[in-house]
C-alpha positions in Angstrom: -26.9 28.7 -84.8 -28.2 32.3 -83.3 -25.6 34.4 -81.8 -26.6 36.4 -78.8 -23.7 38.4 -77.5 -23.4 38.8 -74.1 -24.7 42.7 -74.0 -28.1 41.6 -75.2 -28.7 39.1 -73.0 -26.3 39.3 -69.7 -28.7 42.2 -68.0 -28.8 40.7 -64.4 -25.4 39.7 -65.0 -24.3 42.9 -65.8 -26.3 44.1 -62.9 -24.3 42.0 -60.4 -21.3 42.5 -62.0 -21.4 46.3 -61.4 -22.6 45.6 -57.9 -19.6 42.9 -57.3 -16.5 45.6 -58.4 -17.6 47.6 -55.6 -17.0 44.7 -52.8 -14.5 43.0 -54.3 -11.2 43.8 -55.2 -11.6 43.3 -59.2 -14.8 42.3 -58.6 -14.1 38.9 -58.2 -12.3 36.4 -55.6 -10.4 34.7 -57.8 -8.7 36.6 -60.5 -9.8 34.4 -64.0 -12.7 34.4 -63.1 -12.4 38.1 -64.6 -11.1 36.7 -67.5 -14.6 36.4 -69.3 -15.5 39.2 -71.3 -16.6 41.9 -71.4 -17.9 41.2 -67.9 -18.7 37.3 -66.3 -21.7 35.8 -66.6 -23.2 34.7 -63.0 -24.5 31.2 -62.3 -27.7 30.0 -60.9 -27.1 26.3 -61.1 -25.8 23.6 -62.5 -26.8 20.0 -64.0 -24.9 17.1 -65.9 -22.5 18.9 -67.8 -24.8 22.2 -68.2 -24.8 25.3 -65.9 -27.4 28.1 -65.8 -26.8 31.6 -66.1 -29.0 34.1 -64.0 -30.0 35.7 -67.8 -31.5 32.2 -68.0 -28.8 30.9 -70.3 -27.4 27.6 -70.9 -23.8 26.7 -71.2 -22.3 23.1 -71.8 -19.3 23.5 -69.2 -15.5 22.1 -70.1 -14.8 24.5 -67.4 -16.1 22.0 -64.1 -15.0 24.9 -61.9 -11.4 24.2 -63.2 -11.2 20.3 -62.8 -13.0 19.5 -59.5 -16.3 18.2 -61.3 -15.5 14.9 -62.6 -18.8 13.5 -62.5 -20.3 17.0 -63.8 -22.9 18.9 -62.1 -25.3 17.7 -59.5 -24.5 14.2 -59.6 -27.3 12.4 -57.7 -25.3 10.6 -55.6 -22.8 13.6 -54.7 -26.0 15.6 -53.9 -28.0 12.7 -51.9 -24.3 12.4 -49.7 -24.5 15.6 -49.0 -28.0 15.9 -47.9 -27.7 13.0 -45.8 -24.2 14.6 -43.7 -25.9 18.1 -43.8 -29.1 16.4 -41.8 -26.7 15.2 -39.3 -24.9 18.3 -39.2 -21.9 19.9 -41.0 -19.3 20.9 -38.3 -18.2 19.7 -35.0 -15.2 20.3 -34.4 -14.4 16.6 -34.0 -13.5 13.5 -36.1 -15.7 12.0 -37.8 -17.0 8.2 -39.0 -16.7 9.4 -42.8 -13.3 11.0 -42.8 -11.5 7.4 -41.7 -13.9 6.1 -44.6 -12.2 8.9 -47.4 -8.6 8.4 -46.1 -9.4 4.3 -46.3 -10.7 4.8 -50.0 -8.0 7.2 -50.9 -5.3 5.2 -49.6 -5.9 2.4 -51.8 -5.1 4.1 -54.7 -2.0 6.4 -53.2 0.6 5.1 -50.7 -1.3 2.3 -49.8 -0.6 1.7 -46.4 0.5 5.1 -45.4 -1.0 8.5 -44.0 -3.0 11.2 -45.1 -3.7 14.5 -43.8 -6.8 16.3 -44.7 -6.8 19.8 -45.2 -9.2 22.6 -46.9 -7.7 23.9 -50.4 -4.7 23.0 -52.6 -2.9 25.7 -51.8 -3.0 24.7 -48.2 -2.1 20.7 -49.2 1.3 22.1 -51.3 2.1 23.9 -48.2 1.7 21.3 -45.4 3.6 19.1 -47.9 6.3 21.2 -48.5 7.1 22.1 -44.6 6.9 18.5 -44.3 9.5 18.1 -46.5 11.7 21.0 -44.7 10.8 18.8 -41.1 11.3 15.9 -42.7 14.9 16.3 -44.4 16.1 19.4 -42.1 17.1 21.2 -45.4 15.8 24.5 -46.7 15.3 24.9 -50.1 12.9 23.4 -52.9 12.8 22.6 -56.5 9.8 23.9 -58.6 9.5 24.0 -62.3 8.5 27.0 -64.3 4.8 26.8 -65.6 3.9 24.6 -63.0 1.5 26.0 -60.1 1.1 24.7 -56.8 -1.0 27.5 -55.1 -0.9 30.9 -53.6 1.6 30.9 -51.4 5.0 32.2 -50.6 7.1 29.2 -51.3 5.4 29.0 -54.9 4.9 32.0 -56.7 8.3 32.4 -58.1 8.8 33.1 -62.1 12.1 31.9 -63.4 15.4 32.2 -63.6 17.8 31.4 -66.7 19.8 28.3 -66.4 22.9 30.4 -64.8 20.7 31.8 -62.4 18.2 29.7 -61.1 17.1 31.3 -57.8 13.3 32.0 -57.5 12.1 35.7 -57.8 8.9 36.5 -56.6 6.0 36.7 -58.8 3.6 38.9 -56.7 3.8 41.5 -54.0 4.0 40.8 -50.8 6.4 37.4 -51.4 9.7 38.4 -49.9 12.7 38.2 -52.1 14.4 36.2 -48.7 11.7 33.3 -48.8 11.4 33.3 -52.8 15.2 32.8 -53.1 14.9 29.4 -51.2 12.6 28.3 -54.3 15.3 26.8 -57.1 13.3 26.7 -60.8 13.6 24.4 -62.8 12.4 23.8 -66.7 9.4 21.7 -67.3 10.6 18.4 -69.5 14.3 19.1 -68.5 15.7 16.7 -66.3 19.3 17.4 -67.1 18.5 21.1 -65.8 17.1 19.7 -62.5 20.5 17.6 -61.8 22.2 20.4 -62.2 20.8 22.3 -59.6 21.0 19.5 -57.3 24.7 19.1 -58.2 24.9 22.5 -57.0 22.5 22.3 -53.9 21.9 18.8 -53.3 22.6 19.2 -49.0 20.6 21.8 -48.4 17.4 20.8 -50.6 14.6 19.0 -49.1 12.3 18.6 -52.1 11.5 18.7 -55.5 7.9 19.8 -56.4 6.5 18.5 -59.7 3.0 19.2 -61.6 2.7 15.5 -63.5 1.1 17.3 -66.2 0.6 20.9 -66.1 -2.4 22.3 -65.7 -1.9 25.5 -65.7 0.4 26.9 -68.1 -2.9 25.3 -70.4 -2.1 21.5 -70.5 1.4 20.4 -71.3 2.3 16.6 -70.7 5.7 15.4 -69.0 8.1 13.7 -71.8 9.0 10.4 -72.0 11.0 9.4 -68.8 10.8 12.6 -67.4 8.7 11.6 -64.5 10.7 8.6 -64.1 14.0 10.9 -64.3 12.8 12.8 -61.3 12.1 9.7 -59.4 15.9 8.7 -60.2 17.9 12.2 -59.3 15.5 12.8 -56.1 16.7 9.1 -54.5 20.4 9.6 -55.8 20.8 13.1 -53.9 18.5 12.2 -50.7 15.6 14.7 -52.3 12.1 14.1 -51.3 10.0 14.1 -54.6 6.4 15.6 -53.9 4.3 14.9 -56.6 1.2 17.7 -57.2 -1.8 15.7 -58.3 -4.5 18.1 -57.4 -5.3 18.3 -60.7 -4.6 14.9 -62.1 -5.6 13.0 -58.6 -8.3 10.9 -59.8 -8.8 12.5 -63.1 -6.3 10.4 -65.2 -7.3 7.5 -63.7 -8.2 5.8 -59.9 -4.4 6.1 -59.5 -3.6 9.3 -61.1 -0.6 10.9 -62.9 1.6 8.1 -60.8 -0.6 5.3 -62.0 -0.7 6.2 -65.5 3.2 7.2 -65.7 4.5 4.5 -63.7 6.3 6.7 -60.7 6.6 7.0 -57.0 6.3 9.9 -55.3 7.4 10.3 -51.3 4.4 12.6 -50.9 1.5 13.3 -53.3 -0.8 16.3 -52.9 -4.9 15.8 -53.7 -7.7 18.2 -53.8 -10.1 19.1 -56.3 -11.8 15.7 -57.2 -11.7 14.0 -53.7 -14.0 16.5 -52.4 -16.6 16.5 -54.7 -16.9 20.0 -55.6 -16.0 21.5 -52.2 -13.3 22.3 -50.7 -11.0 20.2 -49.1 -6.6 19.5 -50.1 -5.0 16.7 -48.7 -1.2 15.6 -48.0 -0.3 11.2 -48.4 2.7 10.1 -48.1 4.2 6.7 -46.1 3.7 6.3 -41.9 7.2 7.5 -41.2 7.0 10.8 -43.3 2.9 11.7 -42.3 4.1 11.2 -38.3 6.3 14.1 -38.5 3.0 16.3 -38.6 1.3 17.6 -35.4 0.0 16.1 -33.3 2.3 12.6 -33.5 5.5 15.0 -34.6 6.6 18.7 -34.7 5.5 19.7 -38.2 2.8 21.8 -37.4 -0.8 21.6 -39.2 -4.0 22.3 -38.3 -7.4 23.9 -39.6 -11.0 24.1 -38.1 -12.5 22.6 -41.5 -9.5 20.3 -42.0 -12.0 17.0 -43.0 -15.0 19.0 -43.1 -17.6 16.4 -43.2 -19.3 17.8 -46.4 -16.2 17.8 -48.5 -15.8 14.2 -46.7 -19.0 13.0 -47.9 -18.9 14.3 -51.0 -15.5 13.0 -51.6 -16.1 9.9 -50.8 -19.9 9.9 -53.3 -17.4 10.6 -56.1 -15.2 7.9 -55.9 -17.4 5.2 -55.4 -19.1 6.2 -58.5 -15.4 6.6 -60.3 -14.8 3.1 -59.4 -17.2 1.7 -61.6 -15.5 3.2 -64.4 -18.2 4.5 -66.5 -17.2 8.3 -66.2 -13.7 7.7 -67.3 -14.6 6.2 -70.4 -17.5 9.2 -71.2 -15.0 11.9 -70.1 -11.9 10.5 -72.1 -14.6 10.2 -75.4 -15.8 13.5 -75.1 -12.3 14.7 -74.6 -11.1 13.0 -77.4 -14.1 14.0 -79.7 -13.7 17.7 -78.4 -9.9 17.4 -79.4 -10.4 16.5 -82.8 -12.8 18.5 -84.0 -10.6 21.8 -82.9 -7.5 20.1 -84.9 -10.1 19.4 -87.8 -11.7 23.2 -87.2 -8.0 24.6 -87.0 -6.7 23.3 -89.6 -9.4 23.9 -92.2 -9.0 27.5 -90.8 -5.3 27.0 -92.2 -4.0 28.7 -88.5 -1.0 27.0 -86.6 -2.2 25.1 -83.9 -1.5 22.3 -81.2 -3.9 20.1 -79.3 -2.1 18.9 -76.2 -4.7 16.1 -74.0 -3.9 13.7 -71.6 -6.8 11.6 -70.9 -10.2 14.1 -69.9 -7.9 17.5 -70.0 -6.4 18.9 -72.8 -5.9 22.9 -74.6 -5.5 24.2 -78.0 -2.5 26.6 -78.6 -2.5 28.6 -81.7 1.2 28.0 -82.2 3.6 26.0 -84.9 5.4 23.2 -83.4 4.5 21.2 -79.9 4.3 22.8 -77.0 6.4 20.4 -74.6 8.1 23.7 -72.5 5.6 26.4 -71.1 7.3 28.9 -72.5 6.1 27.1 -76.2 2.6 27.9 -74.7 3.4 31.5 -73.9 4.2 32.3 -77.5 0.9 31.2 -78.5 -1.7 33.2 -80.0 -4.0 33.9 -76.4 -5.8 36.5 -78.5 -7.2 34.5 -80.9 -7.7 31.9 -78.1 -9.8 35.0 -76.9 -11.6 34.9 -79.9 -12.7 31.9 -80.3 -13.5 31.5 -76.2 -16.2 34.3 -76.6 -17.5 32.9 -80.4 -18.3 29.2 -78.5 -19.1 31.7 -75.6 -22.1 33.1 -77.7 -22.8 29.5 -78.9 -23.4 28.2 -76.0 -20.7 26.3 -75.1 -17.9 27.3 -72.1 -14.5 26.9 -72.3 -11.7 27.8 -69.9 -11.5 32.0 -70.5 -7.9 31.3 -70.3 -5.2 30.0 -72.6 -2.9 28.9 -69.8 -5.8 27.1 -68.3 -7.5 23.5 -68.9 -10.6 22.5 -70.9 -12.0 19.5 -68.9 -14.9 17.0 -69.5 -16.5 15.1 -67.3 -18.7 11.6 -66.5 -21.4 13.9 -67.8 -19.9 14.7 -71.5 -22.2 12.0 -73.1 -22.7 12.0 -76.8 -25.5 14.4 -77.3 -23.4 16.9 -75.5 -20.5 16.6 -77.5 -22.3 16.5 -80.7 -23.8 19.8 -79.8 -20.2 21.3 -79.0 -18.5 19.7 -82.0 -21.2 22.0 -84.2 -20.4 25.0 -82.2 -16.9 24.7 -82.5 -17.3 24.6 -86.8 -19.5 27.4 -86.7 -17.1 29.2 -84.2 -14.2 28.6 -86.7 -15.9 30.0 -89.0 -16.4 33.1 -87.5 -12.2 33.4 -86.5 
């Protein structure tokens, strides 16, 4: 294979790169998308699982714009959806026939029978859901677990604590140490840890907010019966259990993280797959928690775009076409494929590593031992991880520029594809 490095053939690229620090703070809007080195490449398009660099490059992508792109890029029914709504018109600033038809489609697979309330981003879904909570319970604080990320605001970005002290600290300027101390951190996998804290707080908390598997801390699956622990200690102390599937909503299944691990949440959290590619969050829980939200009850929500009727159309494209099944079964191969040849690649390399996957997501840590605990994942090697992101870079082949991120395939991974990334990750290894 011929390896191109980036400074030879990124020059409109490097171009807009230059002209991007100067607008943006970083020169991006969404910090790892920095993490590409030495500079990003830009896109012009996308199709199947391939996107198109302005230099004219083309990358197989396990990146899917971090998980949203289940069915890959361009799917034709996505894009026919969206031309049909965007003849009729794209904001009005009323409801609309295809929003009831989402909420119908999603509520078949989550809280069947209950509510849902669209909104426009993930970050805006964990919010709404956990004020609900608050409204819901009349208690203050939350549960969150460390490694698990739910968004960028206030309530959330808290690091931390040791066992002894558990209170949130904030994680980022500009989070007040008042609202981050009503954020209680838990461990990730350790249920024993989370009873604790409720032992200690259990009146005055009105939630417990879980990742099913994290995402985000690269991809780290819940233990046996942890999930199921949760469930247990949130209905014995009178705790609301939120469940965050906007990453696993739809990805590990029609049903998600709750399907495929057996558990009940009292309110889940979607985004990313339900919209298609755009943007669009969305809170579910049963009728007599939803009705506590504005304008039936006095937890306030509201949004201009909340059910845009792009995201709604293009939300509702991808899930008929998930329903037939087909891209779940050429995701999870290519996963799987993928998966194996980095254990194979690593281990002929003689490095430590780990493979973590759950179903189409998954992450290669160059640790010894498993990484059950996100702090196993922060002892890994992220600069070789570096390494060999920029090698299948060269080659043709994108991964997530981030170790504490996810590799993802999609309904568009089909054979061909993978074959070509299972040779780019030997001769990548090889170059290590």
């Amino acid at each position: 294979m011929m390896v191109v490095t980036a400074e030879e053939t990124w020059h409109k690229s490097a171009a807009l790169w230059s002209e991007a620090q100067r607008v943006f703070p970083g020169g991006v809007n969404s910090p790892v998308r920095a993490a590409v080195k030495p500079y990003p490449f830009y896109v012009e398009g996308g199709d199947g699982a391939y996107i198109y660099s302005v230099d004219g490059v083309r990358f197989i992508d396990y990146v899917l714009a971090y998980g949203p792109l289940m069915l890959g890029h361009r799917h034709p029914r996505v894009l026919e959806a969206l031309k049909k709504q965007a003849e009729r018109g794209w904001l009005f600033g009323t409801p609309t026939e295809v929003e009831v038809r989402l909420a119908k489609k999603i509520l078949q697979y989550y809280h069947r029978g209950g509510m849902i309330r669209f909104v426009n981003s993930g970050t805006e879904a964990t919010m709404t859901a956990i004020r609900l909570a608050r409204g819901v319970t009349g208690r203050r604080f939350i549960v969150k677990f460390n490694g698990c990320y739910h968004g960028a605001h206030d309530n959330v970005l808290v690091a931390a604590g040791s066992a002894a002290a558990h209170y949130g600290t904030p994680t980022s300027l500009g989070v007040p140490g008042e609202v981050a101390g009503l954020t209680l951190v838990a461990r990730y996998n350790d249920a024993d840890m989370v009873e604790k804290i409720l032992k200690e707080y259990s009146n005055d908390v009105a939630a417990i907010i879980v990742e099913p598997v994290i995402g985000n801390a690269g991809v780290i699956p819940p233990r046996d019966g942890f999930l199921k622990a949760l469930r247990e200690i949130a209905d014995k102390y009178g705790v609301l259990l939120i469940i965050d599937e906007i990453i696993t909503g739809f990805r590990l299944g029609l049903g998600g993280a709750q399907e495929r691990y057996g558990v009940r949440a009292d309110i889940t959290t979607l985004g990313k797959i339900i919209g298609g590619g755009l943007p669009i969050g969305a809170v579910v829980a049963e009728r007599e928690i939803m009705e506590y939200l504005t304008p039936a009850g006095k937890v306030f929500n509201a949004g201009t775009f909340n059910a845009h009727p792009l995201a709604m159309a293009a939300g509702l494209a991808t899930i008929e076409v998930l329903e037939t099944g087909e891209p779940y079964s050429v995701a999870e191969y290519a996963a799987a494929k993928v998966a194996e040849a980095l254990e194979d690649a690593a281990s002929r390399k003689g490095v430590d590593y780990v493979v973590n996957r759950v179903a189409s997501m998954l992450q290669i840590f160059f640790h010894k031992g498993p990484v059950e605990y996100p702090e196993d994942a922060m002892k890994s090697n992220k600069m070789l991880y570096q390494r060999l992101h920029e090698e299948l870079l060269k080659l043709g082949v994108f991964i997530a520029p981030s170790q504490l991120e996810a590799i993802f395939t999609s309904g568009a991974h089909h054979k061909e594809v993978v074959e070509s990334t299972l040779n780019a990750i030997e001769e990548a290894f090889k170059r290590l």
